[in-house]
Residue frames relative to the residue before (quaternion, step in Angstrom):
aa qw qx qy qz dx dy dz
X 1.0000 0.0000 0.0000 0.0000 0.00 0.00 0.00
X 0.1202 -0.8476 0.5150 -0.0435 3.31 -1.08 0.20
X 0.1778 -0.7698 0.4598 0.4054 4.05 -0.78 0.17
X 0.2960 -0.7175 0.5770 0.2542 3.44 -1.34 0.57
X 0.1705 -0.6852 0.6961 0.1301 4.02 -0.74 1.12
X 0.1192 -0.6342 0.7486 -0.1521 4.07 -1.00 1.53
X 0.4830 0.6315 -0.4912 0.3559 3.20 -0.29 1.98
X 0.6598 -0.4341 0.2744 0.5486 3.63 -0.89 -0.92
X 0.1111 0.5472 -0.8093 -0.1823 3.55 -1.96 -0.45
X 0.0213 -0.5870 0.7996 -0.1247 2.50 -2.01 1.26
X 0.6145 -0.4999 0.5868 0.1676 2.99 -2.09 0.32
X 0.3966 -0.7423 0.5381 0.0459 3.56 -0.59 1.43
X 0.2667 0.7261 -0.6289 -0.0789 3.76 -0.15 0.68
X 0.1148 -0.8684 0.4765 -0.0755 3.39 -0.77 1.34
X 0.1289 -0.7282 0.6702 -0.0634 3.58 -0.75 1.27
X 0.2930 -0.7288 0.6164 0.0552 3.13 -1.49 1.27
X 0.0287 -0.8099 0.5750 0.1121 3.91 -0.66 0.88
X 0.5443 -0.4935 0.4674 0.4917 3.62 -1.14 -0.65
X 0.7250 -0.1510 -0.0685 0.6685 3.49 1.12 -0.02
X 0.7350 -0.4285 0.3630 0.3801 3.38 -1.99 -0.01
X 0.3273 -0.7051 0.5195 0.3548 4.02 -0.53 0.03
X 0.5634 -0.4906 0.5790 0.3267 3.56 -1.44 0.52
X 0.5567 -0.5738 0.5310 0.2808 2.96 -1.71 0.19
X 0.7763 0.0647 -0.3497 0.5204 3.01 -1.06 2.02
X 0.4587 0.6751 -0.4127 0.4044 3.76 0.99 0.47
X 0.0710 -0.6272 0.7456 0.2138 3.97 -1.12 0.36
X 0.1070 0.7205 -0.6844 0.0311 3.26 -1.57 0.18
X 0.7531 -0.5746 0.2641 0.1814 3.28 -0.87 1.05
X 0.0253 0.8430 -0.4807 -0.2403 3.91 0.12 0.48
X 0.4668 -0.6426 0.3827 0.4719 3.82 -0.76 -0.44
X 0.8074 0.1291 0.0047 0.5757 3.66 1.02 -1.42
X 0.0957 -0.7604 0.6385 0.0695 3.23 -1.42 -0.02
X 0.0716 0.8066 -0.5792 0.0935 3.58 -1.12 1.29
X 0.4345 -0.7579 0.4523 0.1794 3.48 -0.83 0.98
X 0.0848 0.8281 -0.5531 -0.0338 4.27 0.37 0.57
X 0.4485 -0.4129 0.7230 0.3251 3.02 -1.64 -0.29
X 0.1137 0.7196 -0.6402 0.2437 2.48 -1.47 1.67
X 0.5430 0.5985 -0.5223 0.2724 3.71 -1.55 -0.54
X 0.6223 -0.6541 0.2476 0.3516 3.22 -0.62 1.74
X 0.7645 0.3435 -0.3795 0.3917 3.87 0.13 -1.07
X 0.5923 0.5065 -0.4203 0.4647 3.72 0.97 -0.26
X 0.6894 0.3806 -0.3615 0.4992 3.74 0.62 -0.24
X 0.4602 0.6736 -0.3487 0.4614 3.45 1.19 -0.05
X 0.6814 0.3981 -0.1610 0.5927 3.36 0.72 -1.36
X 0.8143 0.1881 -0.3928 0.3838 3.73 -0.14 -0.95
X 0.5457 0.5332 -0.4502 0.4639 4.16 0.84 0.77
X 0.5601 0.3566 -0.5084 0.5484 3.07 1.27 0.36
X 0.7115 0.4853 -0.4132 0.2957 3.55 0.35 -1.49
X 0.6624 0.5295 -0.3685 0.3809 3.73 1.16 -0.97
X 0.6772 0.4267 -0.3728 0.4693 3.66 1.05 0.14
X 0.5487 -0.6956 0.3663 0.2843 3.56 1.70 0.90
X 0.4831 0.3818 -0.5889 0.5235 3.57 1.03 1.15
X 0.3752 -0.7055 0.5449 0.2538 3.22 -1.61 1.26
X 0.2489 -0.6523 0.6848 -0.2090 2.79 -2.13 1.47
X 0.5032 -0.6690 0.5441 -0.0573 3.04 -1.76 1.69
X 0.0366 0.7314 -0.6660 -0.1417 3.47 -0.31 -0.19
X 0.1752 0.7313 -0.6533 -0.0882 3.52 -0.83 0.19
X 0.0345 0.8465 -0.5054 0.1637 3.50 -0.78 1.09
X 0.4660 -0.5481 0.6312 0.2899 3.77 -1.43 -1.18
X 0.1832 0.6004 -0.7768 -0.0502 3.37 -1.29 0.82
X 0.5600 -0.4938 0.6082 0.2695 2.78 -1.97 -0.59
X 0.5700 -0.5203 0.5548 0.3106 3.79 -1.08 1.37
X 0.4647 0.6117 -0.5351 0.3516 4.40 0.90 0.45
X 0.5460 -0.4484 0.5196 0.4804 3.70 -1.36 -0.37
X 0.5955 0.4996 -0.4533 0.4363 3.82 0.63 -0.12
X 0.6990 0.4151 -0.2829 0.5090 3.73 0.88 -0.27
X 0.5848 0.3386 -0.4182 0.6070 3.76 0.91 0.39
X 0.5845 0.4722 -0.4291 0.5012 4.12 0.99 -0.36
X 0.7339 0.2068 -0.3351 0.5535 4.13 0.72 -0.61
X 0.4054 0.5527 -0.5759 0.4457 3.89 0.63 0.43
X 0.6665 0.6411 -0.1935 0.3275 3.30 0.29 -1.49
X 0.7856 0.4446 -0.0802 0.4227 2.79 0.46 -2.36
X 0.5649 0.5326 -0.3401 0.5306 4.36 1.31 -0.65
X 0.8242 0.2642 -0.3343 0.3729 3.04 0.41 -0.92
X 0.5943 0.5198 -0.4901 0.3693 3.87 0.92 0.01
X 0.4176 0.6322 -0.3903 0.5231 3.81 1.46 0.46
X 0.2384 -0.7258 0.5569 0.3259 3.24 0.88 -1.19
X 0.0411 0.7003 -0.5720 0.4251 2.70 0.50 2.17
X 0.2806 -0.5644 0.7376 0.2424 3.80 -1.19 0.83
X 0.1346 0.6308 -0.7640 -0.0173 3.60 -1.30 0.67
X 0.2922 0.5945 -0.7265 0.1826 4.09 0.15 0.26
X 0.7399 0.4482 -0.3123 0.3927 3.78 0.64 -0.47
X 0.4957 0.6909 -0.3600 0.3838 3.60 1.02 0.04
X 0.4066 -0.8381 0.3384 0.1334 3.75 -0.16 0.95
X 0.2561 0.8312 -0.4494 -0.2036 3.73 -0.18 -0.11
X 0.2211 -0.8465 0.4841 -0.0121 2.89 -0.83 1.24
X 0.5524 -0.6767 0.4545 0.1745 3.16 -0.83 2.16
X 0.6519 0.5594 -0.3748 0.3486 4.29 0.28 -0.54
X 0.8128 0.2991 0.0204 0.4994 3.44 1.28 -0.93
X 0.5334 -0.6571 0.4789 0.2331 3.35 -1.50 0.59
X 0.2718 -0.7238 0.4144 0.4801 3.50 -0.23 0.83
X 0.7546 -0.3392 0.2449 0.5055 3.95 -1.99 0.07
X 0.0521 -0.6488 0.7445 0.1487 3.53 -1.63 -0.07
X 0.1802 -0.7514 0.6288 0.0866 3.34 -1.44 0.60
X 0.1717 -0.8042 0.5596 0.1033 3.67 -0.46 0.93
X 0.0568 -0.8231 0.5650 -0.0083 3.89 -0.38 1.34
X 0.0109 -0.6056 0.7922 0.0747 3.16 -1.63 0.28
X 0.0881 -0.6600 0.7363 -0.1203 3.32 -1.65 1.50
X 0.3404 -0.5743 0.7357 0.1141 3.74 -1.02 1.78
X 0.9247 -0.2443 0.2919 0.0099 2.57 -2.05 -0.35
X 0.7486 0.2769 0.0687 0.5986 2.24 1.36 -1.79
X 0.8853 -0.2929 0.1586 0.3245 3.61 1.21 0.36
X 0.6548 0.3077 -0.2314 0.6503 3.01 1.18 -1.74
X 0.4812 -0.5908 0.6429 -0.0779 2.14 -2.43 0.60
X 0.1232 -0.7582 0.6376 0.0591 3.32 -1.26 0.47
X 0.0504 -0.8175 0.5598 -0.1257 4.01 -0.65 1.36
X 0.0828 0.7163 -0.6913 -0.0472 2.99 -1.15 1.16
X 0.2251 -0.7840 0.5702 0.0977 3.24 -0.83 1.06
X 0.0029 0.6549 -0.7557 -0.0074 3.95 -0.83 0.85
X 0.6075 -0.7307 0.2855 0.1244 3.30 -1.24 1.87
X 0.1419 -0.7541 0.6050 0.2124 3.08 0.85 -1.39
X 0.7779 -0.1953 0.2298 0.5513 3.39 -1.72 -1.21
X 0.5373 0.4960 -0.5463 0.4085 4.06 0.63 0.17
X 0.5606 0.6437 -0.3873 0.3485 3.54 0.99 0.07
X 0.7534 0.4615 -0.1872 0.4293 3.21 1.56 -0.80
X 0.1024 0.7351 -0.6077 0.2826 3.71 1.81 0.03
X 0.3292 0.6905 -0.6323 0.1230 3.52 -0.80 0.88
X 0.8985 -0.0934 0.1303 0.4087 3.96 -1.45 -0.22
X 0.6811 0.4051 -0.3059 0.5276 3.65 1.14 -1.03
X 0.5964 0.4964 -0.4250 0.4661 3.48 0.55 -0.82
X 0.7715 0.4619 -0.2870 0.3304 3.67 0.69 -0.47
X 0.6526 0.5786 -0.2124 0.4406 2.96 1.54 0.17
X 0.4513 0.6201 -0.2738 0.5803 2.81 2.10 -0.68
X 0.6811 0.4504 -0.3316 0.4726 3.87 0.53 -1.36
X 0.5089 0.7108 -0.3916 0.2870 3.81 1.06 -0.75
X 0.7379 0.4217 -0.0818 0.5206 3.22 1.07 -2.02
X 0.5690 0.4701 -0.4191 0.5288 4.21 1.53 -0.27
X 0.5821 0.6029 -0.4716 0.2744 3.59 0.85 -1.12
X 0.7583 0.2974 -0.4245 0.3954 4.11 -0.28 -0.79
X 0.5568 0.6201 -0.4489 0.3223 3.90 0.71 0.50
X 0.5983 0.4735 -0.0809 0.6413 3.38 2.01 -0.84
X 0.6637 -0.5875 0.4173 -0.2003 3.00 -2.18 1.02
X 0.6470 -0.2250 0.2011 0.7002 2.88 1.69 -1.88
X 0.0164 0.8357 -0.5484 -0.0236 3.52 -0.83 0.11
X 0.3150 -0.8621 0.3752 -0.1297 2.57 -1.00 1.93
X 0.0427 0.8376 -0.5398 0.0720 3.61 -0.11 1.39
X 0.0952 -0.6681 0.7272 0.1250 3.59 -1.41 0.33
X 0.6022 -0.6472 0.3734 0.2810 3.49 -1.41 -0.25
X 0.5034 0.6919 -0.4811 0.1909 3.37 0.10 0.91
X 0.3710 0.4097 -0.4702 0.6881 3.41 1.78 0.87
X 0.7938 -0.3683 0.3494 0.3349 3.29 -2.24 0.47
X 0.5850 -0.5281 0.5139 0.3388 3.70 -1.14 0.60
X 0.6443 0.5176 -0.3746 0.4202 3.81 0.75 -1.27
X 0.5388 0.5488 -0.3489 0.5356 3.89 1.26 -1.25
X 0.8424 0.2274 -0.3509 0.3400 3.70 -0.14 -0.69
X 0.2834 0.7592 -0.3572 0.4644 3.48 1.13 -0.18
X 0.8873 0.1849 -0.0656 0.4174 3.29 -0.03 -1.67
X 0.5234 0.4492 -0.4898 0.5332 3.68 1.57 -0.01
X 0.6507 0.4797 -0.4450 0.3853 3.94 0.30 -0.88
X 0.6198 0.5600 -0.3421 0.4303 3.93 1.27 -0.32
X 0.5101 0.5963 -0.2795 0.5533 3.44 1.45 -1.25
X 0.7903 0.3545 -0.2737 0.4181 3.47 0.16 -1.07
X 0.7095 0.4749 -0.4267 0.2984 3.30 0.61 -0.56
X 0.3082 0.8115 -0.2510 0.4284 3.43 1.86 -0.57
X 0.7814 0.3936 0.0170 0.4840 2.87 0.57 -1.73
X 0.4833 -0.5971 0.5707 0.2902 3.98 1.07 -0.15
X 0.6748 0.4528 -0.4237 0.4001 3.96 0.46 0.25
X 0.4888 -0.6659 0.5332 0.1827 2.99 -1.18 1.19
X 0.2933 -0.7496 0.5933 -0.0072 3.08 -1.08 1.73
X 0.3857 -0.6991 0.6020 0.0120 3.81 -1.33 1.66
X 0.3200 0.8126 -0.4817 -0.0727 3.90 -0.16 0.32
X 0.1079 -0.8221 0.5384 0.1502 3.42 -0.94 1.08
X 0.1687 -0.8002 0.5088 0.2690 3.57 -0.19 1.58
X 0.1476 0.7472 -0.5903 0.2673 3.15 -0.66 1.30
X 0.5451 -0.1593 -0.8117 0.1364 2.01 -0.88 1.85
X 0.6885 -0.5551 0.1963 0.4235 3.52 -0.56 1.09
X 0.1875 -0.7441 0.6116 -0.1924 3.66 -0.93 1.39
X 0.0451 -0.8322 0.5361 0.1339 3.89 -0.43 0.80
X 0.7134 0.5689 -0.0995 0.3968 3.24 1.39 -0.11
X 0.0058 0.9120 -0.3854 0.1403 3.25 2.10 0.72
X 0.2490 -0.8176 0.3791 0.3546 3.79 -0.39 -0.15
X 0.8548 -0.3725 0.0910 0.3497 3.50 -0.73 1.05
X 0.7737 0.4439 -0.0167 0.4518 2.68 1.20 -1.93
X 0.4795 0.4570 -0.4710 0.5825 3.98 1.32 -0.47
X 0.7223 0.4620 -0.4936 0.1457 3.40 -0.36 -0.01
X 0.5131 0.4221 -0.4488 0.5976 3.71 1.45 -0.76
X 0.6851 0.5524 -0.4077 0.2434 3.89 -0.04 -0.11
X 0.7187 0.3987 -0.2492 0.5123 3.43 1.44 -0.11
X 0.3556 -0.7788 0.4911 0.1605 2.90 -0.95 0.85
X 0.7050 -0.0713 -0.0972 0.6988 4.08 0.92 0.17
X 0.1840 -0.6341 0.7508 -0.0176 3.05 -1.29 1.39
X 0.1834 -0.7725 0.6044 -0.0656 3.72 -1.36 1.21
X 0.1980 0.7729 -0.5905 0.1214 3.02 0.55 1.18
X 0.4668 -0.3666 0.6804 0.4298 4.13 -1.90 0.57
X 0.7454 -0.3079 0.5069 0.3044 2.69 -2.68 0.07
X 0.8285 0.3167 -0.3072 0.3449 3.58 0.69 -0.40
X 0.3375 0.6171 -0.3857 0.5970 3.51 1.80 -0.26
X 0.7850 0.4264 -0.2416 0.3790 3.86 0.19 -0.93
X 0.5295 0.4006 -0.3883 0.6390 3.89 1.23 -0.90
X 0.6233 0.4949 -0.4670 0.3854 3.63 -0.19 -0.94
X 0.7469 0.5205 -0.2399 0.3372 3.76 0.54 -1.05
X 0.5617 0.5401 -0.1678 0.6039 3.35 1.59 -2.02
X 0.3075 -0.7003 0.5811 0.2780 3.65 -0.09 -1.31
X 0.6185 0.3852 -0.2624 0.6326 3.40 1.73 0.41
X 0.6003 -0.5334 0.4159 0.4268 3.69 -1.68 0.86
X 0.2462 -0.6622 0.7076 0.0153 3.36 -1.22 1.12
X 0.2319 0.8899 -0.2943 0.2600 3.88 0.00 1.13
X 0.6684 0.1784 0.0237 0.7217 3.22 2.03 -0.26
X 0.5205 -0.6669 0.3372 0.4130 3.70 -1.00 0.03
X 0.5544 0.6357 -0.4124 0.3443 3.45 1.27 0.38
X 0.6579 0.3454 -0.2139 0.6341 3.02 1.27 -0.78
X 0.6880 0.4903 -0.3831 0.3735 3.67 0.62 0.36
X 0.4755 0.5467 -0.3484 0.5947 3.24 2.26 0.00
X 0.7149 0.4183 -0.3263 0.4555 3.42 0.60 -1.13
X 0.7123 0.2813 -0.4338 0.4748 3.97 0.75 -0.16
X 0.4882 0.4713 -0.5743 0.4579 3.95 0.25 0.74
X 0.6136 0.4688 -0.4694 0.4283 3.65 0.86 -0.53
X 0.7246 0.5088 -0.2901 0.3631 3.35 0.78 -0.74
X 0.5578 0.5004 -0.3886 0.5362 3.30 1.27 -0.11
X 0.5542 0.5829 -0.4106 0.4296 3.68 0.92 -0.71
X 0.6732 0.5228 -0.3500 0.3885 3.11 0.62 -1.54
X 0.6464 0.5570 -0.2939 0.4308 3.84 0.67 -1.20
X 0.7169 -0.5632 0.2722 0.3077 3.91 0.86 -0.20
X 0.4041 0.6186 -0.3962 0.5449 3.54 1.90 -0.28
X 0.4760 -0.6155 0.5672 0.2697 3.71 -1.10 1.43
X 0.8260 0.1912 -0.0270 0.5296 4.11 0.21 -1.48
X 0.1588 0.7050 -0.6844 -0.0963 3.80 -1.09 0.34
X 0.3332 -0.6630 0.6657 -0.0791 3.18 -1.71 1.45
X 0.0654 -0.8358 0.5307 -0.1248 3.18 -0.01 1.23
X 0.0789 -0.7795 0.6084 0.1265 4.18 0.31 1.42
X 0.3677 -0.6982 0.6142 -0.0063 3.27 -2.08 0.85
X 0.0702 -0.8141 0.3835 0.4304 2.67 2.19 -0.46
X 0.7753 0.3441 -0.0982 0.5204 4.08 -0.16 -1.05
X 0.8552 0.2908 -0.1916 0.3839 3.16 0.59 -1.05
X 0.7169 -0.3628 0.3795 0.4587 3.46 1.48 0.47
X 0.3140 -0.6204 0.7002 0.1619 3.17 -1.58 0.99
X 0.3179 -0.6713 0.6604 0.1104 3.06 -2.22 0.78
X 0.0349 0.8210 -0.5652 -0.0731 3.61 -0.02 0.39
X 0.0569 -0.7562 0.6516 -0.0183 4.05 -1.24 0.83
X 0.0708 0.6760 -0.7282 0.0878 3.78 -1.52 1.22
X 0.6678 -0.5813 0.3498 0.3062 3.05 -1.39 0.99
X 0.5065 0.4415 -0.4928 0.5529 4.04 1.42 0.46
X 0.7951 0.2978 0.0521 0.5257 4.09 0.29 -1.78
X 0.2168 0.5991 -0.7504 -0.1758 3.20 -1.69 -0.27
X 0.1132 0.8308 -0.5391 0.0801 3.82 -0.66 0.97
X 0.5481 -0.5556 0.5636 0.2705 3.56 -1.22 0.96
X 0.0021 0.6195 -0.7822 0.0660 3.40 -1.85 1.00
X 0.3128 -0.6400 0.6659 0.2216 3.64 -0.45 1.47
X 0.4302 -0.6197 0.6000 0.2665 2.69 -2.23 0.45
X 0.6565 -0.4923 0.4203 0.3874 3.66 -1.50 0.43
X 0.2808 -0.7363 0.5563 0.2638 3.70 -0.67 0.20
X 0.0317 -0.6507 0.7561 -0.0628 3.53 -0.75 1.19
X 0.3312 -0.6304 0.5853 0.3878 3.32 -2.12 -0.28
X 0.5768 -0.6932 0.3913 0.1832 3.03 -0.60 1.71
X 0.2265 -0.8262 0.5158 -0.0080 3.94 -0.67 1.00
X 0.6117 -0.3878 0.2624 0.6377 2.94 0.86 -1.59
X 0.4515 -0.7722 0.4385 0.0874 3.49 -1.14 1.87
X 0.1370 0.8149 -0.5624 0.0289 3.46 1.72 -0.24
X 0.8789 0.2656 0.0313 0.3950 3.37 -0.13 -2.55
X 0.4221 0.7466 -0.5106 0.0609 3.49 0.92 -0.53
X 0.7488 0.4218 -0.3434 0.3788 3.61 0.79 -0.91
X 0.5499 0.5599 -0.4275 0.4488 3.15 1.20 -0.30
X 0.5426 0.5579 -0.3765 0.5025 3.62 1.03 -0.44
X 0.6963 0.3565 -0.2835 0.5547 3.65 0.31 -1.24
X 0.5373 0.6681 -0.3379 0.3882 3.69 0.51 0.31
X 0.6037 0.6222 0.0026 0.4985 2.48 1.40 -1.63
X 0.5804 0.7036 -0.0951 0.3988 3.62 1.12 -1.58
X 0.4019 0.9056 -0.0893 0.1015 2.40 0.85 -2.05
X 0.8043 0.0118 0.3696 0.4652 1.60 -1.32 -2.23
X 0.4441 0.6653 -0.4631 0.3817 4.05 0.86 0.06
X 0.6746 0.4340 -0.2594 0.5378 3.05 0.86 -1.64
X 0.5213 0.6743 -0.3292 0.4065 3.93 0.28 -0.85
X 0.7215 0.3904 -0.2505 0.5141 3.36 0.83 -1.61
X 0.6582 0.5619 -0.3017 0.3999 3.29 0.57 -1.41
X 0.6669 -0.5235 0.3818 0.3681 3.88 0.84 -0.28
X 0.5828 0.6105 -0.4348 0.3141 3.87 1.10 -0.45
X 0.3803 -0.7303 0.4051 0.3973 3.31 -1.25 0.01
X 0.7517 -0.5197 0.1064 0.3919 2.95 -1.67 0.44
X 0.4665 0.6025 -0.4670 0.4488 3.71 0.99 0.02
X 0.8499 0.1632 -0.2583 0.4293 3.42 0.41 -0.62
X 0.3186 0.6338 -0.5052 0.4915 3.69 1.11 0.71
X 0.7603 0.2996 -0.3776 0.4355 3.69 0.97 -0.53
X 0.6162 0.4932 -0.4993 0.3573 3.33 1.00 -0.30
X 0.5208 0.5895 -0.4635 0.4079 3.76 1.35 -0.35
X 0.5775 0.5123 -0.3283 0.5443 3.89 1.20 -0.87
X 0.5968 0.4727 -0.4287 0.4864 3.80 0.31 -0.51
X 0.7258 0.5107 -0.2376 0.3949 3.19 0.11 -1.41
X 0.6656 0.3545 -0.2829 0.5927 3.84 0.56 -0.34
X 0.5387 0.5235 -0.4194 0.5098 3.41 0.34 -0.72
X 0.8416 0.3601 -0.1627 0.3682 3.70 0.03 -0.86
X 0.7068 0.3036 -0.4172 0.4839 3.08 1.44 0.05
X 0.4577 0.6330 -0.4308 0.4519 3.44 1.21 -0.22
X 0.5735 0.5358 -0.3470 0.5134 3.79 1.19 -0.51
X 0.6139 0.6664 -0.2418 0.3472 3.81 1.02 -0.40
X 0.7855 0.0892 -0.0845 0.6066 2.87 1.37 -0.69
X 0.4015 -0.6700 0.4853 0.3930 4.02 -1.36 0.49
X 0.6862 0.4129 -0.5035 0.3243 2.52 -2.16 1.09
X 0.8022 -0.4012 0.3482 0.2724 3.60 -1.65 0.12
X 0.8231 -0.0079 0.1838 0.5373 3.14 -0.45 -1.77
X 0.4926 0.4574 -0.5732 0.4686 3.78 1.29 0.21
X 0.7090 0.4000 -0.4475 0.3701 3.82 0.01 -0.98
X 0.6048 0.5514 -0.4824 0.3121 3.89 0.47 -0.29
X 0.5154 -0.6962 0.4748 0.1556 3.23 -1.08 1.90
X 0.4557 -0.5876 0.6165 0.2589 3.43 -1.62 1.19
X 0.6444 -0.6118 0.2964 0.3503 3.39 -1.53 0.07
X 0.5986 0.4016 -0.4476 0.5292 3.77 1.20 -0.21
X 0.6887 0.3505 -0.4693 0.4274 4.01 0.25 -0.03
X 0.4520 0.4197 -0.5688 0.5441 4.00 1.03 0.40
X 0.6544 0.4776 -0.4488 0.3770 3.92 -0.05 -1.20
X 0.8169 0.3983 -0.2947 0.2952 3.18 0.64 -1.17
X 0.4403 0.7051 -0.3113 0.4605 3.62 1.22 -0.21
X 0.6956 0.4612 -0.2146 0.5073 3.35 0.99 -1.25
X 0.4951 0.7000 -0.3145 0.4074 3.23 0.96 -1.13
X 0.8379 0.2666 -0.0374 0.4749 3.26 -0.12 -2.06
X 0.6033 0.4567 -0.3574 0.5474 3.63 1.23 0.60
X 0.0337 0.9144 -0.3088 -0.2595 3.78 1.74 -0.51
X 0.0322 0.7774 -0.5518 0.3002 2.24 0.21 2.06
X 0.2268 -0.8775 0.3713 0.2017 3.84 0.31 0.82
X 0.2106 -0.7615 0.5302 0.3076 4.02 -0.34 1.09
X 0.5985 0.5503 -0.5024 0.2943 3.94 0.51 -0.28
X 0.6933 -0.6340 0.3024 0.1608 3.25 -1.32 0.16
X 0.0809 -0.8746 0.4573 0.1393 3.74 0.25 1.12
């Protein structure tokens, strides 16, 4: 078995300032570095780098940036025979800025993650009865995730969604199809339609996602800790203190976590501390898929936190 992540890659171009600029401002950066990236491709190589096998199914572009994130998955140990490249389009690019202190600022122009369309769903159709869980976020068309969170359900696999990038207007129906939605405080107001900023209001907007039809909501705080609500529990899991670097991948890490731990058999309480726990080291270091922890520097993290990764 195995998990399949049915999303974007792109190309990270990232610039570091001392802070973020206002609108209409220039201001001086210090560095610049070009990564692999795009949310479902950092998805996959945070699973594969925690040695659970993983699919990617996705879109480049017939460019040299689509043979660099071809390349770059499978030296993770990424499956990409299912990855597409399509000759009509540029593959995705992402344009970052990272301050000092972490945050971040992301435009993302799609490219070939724009074209995720009907074949790609048909392809994930014939991968789906090999797989477990499948993990999507937004940065391919809504209609594309829609019709994989249907495929999967078809299929009896438990569907991960991180709505990311934030979207208040999700349709009705993707929601009884997922089973854990991971939305940030700002993925989650966008969703609720109210500030999402603390664990009260970060319980009261997982209920509302419950209410809408989604079996598990996981509401990140990033610092302040994750909130997590099912129609048995809803309980708090501080987060690990690290010194934050850059937050680029972190959810895509705690994504990652996750659903690893999940596969691997843990429960869902300690699947989030396995999602914290990446998240926070992926926050350690800059960039995408470079900050995303291998498996003996997760084990070992957990360890020296004794936190146990086996199953109880």
């Amino acid at each position: 078995m195995s998990i399949i992540v049915f999303g974007s890659i792109n190309i990270d171009l990232v610039a570091t300032t001392p802070r973020l600029p206002i609108a209409g401002e220039t201001i001086l950066g210090k560095d610049f570095f070009k990564i692999p990236g795009g949310k479902g491709a950092n998805q996959a190589v945070a699973l594969a780098k925690l040695e659970i096998p993983t699919h990617m199914m996705g879109r480049v572009g017939a460019d040299s940036f689509g043979v660099e994130l071809v390349e770059n998955l499978q030296l993770a140990g990424v499956q990409t025979e299912n990855i597409f490249i399509d000759e009509t389009v540029n593959s995705g690019v992402a344009i970052i800025i990272v301050d000092n202190t972490g945050e971040n600022q992301i435009v993302v122009i799609p490219g070939a993650n724009g074209r995720v369309n009907q074949e790609d769903i048909e392809r994930l159709s014939d991968l789906l009865p090999t797989a477990s869980l499948l993990l999507l976020q937004l940065e391919i068309p809504i209609n594309a995730v829609l019709a994989a969170a249907k495929a999967a359900k078809e299929a009896n696999i438990q569907v991960i969604l991180d709505p990311a990038p934030a979207k208040g207007n999700l349709p009705d129906e993707l929601y009884p199809l997922v089973d854990i939605i991971t939305p940030n405080e700002v993925e989650a107001a966008q969703l609720v339609g109210f500030p999402v900023d603390n664990q009260e209001s970060a319980i009261k907007a997982a209920k509302v996602l419950l209410q809408r039809g989604v079996k598990c909501a996981i509401v990140k705080l990033g610092a302040k800790g994750v909130v997590c609500a099912t129609a048995e529990e809803t309980f708090f899991v501080p987060a690990f203190p690290v010194h934050a670097v850059d937050t680029v991948a972190a959810g895509d890490a705690f994504n990652g976590g996750l659903a690893a731990a999940l596969f691997t058999g843990l429960s869902l309480h300690q699947a989030i501390i396995w999602g914290s726990a990446a998240g926070a080291l992926a926050a350690t270091k800059l960039g995408a898929q470079t900050s995303l922890p291998d498996k003996l520097t997760f084990d070992y993290f957990l360890e020296e936190r004794g936190v146990g990764s086996e199953p109880v």
